[in-house]
Backbone bond lengths (Angstrom), bond angles and torsions (degrees), N, CA, C in turn:
res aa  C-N    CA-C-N  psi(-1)  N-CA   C-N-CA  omega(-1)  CA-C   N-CA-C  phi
1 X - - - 1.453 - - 1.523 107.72 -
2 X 1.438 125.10 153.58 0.928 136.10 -147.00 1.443 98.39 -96.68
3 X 1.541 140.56 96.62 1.516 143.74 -173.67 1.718 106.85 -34.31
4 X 0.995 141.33 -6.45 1.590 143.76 171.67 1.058 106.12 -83.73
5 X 1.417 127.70 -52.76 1.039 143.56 -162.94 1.701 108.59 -88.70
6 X 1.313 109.87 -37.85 1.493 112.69 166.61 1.425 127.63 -37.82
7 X 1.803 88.08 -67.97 1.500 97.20 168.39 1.741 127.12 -67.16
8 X 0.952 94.29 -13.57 1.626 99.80 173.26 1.930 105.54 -61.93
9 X 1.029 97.40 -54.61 1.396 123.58 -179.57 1.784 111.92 -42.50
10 X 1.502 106.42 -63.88 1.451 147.01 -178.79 1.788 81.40 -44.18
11 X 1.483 106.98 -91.30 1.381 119.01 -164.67 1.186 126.93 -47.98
12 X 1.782 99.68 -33.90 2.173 86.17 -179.40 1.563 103.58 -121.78
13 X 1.859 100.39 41.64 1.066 106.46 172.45 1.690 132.18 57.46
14 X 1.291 103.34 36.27 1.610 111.36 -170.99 1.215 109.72 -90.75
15 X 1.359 121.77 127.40 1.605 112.94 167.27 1.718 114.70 -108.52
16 X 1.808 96.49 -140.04 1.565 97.39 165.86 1.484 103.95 -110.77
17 X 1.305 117.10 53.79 1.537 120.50 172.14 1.514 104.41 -98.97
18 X 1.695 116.16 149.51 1.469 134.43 -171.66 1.525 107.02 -107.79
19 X 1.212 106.82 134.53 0.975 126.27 -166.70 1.749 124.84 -101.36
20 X 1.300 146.18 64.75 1.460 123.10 -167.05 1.230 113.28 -47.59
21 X 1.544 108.94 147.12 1.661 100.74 175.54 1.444 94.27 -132.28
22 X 1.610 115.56 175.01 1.098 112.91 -171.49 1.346 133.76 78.10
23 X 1.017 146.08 -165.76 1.661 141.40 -156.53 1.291 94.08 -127.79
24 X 1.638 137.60 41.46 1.445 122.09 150.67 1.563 101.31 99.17
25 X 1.656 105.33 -38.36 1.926 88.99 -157.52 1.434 105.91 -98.52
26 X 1.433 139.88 24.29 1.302 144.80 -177.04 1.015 115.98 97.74
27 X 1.378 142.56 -0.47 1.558 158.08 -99.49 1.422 98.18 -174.94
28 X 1.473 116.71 120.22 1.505 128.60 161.91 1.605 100.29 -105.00
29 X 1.939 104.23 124.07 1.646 99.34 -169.92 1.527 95.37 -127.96
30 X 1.477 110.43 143.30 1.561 118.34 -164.74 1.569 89.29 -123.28
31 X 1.308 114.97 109.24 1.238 141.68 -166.73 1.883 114.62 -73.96
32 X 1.386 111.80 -8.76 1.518 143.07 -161.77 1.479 81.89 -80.17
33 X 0.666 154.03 -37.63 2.038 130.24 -156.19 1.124 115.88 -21.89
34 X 1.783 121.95 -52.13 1.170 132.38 -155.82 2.120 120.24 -68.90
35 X 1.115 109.42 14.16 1.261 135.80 -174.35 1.533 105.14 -91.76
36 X 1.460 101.47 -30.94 1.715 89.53 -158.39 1.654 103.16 126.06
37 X 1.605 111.12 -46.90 1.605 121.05 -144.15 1.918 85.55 -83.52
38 X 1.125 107.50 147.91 1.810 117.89 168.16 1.309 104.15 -74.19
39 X 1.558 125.15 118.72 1.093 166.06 -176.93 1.874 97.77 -65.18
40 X 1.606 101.68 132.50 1.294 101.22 -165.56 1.950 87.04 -79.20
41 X 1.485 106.19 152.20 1.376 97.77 144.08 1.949 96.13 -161.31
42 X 1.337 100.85 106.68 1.600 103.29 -175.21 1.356 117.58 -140.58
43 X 1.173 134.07 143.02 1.525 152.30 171.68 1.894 100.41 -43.90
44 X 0.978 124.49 99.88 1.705 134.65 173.61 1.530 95.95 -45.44
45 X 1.147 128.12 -14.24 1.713 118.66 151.04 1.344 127.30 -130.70
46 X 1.474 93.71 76.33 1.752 95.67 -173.33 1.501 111.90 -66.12
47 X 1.247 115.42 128.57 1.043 115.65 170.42 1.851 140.94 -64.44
48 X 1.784 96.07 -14.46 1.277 111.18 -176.89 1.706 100.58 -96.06
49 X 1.277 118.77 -26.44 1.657 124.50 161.97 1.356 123.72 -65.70
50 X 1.574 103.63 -35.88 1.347 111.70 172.84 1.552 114.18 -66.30
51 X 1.547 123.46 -34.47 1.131 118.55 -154.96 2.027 97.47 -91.27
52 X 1.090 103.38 -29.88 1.937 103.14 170.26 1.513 103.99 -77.20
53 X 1.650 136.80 -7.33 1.185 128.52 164.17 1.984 105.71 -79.27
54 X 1.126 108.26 -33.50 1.701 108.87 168.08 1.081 127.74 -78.28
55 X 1.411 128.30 -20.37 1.509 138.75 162.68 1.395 95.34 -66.29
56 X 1.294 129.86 -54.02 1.371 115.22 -169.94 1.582 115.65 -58.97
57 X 1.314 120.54 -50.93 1.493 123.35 171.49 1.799 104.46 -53.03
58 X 1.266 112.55 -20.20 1.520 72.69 -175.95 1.269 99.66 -107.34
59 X 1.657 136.03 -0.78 1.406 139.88 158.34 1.511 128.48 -78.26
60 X 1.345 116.10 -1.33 1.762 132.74 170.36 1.118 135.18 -123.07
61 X 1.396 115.69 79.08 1.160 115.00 179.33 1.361 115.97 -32.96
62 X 1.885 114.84 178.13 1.597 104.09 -155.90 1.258 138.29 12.66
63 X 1.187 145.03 25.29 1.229 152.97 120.96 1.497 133.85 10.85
64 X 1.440 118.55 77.25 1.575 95.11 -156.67 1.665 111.53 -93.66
65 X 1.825 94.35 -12.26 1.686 98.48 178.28 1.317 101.56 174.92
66 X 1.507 121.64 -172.12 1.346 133.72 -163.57 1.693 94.78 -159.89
67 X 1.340 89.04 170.86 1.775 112.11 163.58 1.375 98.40 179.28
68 X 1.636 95.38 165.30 1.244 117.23 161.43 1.863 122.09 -121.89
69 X 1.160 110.69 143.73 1.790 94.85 -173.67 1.209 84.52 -158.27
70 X 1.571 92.29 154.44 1.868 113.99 168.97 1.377 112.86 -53.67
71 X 1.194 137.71 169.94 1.429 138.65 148.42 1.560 116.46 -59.38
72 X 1.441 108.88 -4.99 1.319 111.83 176.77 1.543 123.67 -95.77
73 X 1.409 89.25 1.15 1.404 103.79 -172.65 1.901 115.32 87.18
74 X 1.134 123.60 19.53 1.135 120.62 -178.08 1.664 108.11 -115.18
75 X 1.402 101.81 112.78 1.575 112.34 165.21 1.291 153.87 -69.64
76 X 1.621 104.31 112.76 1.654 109.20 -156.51 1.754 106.32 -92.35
77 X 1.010 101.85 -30.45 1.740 106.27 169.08 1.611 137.21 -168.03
78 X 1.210 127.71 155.23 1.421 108.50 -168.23 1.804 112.96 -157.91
79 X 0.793 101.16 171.46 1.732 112.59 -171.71 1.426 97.05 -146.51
80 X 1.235 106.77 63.62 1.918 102.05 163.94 1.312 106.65 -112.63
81 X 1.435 135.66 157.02 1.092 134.93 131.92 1.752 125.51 -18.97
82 X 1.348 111.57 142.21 2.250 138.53 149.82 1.913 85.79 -4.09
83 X 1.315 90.64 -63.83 1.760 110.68 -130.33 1.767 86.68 -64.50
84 X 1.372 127.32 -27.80 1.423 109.36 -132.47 2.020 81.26 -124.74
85 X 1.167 129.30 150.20 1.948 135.57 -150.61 1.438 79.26 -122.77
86 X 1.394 115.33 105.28 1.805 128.07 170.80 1.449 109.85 -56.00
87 X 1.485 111.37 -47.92 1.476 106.71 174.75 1.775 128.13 -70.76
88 X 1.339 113.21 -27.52 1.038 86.60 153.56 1.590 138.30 -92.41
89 X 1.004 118.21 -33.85 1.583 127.05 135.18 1.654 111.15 14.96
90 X 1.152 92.33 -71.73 1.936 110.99 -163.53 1.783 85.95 -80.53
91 X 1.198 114.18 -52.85 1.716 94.04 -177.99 1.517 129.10 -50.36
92 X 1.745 101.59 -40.94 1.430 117.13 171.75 1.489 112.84 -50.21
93 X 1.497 113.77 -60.67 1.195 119.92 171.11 1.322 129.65 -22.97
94 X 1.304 80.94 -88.60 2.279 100.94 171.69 2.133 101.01 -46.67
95 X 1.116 112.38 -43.96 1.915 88.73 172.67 1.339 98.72 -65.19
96 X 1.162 143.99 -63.59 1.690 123.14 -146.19 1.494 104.84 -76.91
97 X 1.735 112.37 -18.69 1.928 103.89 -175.74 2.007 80.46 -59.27
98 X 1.265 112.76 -73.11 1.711 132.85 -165.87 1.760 98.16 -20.11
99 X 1.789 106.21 -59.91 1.693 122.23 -171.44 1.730 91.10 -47.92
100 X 1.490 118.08 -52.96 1.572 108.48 -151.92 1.338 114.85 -89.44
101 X 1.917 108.59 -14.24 1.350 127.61 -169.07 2.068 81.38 -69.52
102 X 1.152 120.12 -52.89 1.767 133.93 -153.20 1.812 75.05 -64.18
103 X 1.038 125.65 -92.55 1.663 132.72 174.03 1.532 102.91 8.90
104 X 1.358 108.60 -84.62 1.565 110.10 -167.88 1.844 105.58 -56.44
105 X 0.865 95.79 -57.15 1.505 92.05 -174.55 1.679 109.45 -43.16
106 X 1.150 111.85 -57.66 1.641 121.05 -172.72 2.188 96.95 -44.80
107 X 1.136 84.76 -39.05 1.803 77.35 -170.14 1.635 107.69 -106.00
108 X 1.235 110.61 41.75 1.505 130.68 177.90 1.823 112.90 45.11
109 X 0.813 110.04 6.80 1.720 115.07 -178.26 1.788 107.50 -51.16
110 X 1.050 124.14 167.05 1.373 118.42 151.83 1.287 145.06 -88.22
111 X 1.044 148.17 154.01 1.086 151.09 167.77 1.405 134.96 30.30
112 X 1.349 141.32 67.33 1.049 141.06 -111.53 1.980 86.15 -92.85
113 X 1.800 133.50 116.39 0.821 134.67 162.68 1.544 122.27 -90.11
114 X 1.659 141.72 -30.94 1.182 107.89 168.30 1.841 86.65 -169.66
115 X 1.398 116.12 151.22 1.090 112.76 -166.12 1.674 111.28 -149.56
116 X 1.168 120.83 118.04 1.353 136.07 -139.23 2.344 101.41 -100.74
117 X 0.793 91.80 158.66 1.674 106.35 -163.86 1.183 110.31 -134.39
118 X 1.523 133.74 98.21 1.432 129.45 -149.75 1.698 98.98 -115.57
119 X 1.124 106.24 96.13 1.654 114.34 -164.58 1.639 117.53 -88.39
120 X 1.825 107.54 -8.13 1.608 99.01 161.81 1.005 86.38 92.90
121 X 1.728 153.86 -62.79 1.127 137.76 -176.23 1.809 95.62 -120.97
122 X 0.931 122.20 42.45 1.628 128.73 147.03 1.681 110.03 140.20
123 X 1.387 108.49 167.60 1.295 113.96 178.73 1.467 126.06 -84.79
124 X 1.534 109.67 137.47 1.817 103.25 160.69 1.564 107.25 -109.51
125 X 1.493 109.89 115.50 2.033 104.19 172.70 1.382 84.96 -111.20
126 X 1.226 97.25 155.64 2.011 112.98 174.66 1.642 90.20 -146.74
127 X 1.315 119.33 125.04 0.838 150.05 174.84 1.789 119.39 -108.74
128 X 1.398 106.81 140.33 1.256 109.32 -155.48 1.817 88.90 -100.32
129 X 1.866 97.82 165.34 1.730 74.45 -148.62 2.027 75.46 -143.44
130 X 1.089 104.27 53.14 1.567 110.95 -162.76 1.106 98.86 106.89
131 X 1.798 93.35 -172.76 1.776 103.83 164.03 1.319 117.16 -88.25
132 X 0.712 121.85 0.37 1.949 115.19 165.61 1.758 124.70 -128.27
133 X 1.065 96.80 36.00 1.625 105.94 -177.11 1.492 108.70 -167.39
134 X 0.993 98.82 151.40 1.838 120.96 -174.69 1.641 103.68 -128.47
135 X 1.179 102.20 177.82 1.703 118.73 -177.69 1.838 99.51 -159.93
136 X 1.259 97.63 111.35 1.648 100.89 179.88 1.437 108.19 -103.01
137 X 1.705 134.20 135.70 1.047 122.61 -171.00 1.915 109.30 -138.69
138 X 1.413 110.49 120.10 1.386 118.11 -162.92 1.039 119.41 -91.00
139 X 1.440 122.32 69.79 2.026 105.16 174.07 1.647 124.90 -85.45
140 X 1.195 104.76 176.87 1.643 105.23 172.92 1.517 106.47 -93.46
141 X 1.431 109.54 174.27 1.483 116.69 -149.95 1.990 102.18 -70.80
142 X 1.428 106.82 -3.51 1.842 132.87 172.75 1.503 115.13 -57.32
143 X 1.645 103.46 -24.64 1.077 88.39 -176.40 1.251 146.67 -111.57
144 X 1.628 133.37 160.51 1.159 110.40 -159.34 1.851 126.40 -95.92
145 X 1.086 97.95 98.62 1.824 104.61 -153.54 1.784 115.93 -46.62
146 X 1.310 105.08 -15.16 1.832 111.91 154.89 1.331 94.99 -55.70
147 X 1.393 132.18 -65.99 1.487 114.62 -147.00 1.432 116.93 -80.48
148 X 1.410 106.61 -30.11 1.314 118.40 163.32 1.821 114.16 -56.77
149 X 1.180 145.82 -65.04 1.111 118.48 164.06 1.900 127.87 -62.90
150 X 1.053 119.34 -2.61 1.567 123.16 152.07 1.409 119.71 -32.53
151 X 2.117 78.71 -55.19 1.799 95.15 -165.41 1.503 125.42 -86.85
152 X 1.864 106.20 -25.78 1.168 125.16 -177.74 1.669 113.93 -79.71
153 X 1.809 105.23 -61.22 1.400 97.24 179.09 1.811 123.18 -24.73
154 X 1.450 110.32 -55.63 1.677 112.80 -178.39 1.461 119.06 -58.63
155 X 1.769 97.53 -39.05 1.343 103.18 170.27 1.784 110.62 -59.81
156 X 0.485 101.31 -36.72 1.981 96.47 -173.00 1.172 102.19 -88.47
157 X 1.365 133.08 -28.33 1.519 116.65 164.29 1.535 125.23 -66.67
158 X 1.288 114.07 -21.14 1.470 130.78 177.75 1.315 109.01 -90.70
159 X 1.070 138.55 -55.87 1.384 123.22 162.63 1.443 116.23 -43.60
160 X 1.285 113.12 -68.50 2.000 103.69 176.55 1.350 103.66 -33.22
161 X 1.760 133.14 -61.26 1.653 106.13 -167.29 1.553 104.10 -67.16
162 X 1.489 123.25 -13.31 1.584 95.16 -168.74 1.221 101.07 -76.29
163 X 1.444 132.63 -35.53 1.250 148.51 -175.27 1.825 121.70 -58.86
164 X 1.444 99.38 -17.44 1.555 116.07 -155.10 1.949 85.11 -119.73
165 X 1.369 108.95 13.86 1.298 85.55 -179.65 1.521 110.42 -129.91
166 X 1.484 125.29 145.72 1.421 106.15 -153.61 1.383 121.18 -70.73
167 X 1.674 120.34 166.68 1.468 88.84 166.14 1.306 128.02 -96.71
168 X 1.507 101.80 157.84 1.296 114.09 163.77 1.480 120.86 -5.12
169 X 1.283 135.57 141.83 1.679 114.19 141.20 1.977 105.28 -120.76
């Protein structure tokens, strides 16, 4: 396991324990509609999220994993490694997008799009993926963070419309 990620683990107590998410019925539901913003309602393994989380592994070198999660911290899909607990992962995530989203605002900047975590033995970027979804992406310290947003930016724009679009019936 990747020592960044170890200690991540170590400190907020993450293991290889599973997590249900969502309200029981297979279904992660984002209760927010009433804003204006499109209301999550998606399969915790989308298959069309899943498949831009596998394009990315095979378009990024050092690559150690991916996910996707609500801003609420709830996880709709992922491509990590045994070693590394998706659910908490995606919770960690969604607080620091929220910690850095509060950041920009406080110092009037705009729109906070994706913000990178330089851990010495590899990177964390989480990328904002709309307004209610993120895309977190894990390399080792190998990699080259140009190519990684090459590969990610599209990826996180494509997930938000798949995510932003209703479902099916």
């Amino acid at each position: 396991m990747n020592l960044v990620f170890a200690e991540l683990a170590r400190r907020f107590g993450l293991g290889r324990r599973r997590v249900a998410t969502g309200s029981g019925d297979g279904e992660i539901h984002d209760e927010r509609g009433s804003d204006g913003v499109h209301a999550l309602n998606v399969e915790p393994s989308d298959p069309a999220v899943e498949a831009h989380l596998a394009t990315l592994r095979l378009k990024v070198p050092h690559l150690i994993g991916s996910l996707a999660a609500t801003v609420d911290g709830l996880l709709i899909a992922h491509d990590l490694p045994a070693t590394i607990e998706p659910t908490g992962i995606a919770a960690l995530a969604a607080a620091q997008l929220s910690l850095s989203q509060t950041f920009v605002a406080a110092t009037h900047s705009t729109h906070l799009q994706e913000l990178v975590i330089d851990g010495g033995s590899g990177h964390i970027v989480i990328y904002a993926a709309g307004p209610t979804a993120l895309l977190g992406v894990l390399t080792d310290a190998e990699a080259v963070l140009g190519r990684v947003h090459l590969e990610a930016r599209p990826a996180a724009l494509a997930i938000a419309a798949v995510l932003s679009t209703p479902p099916q019936e």
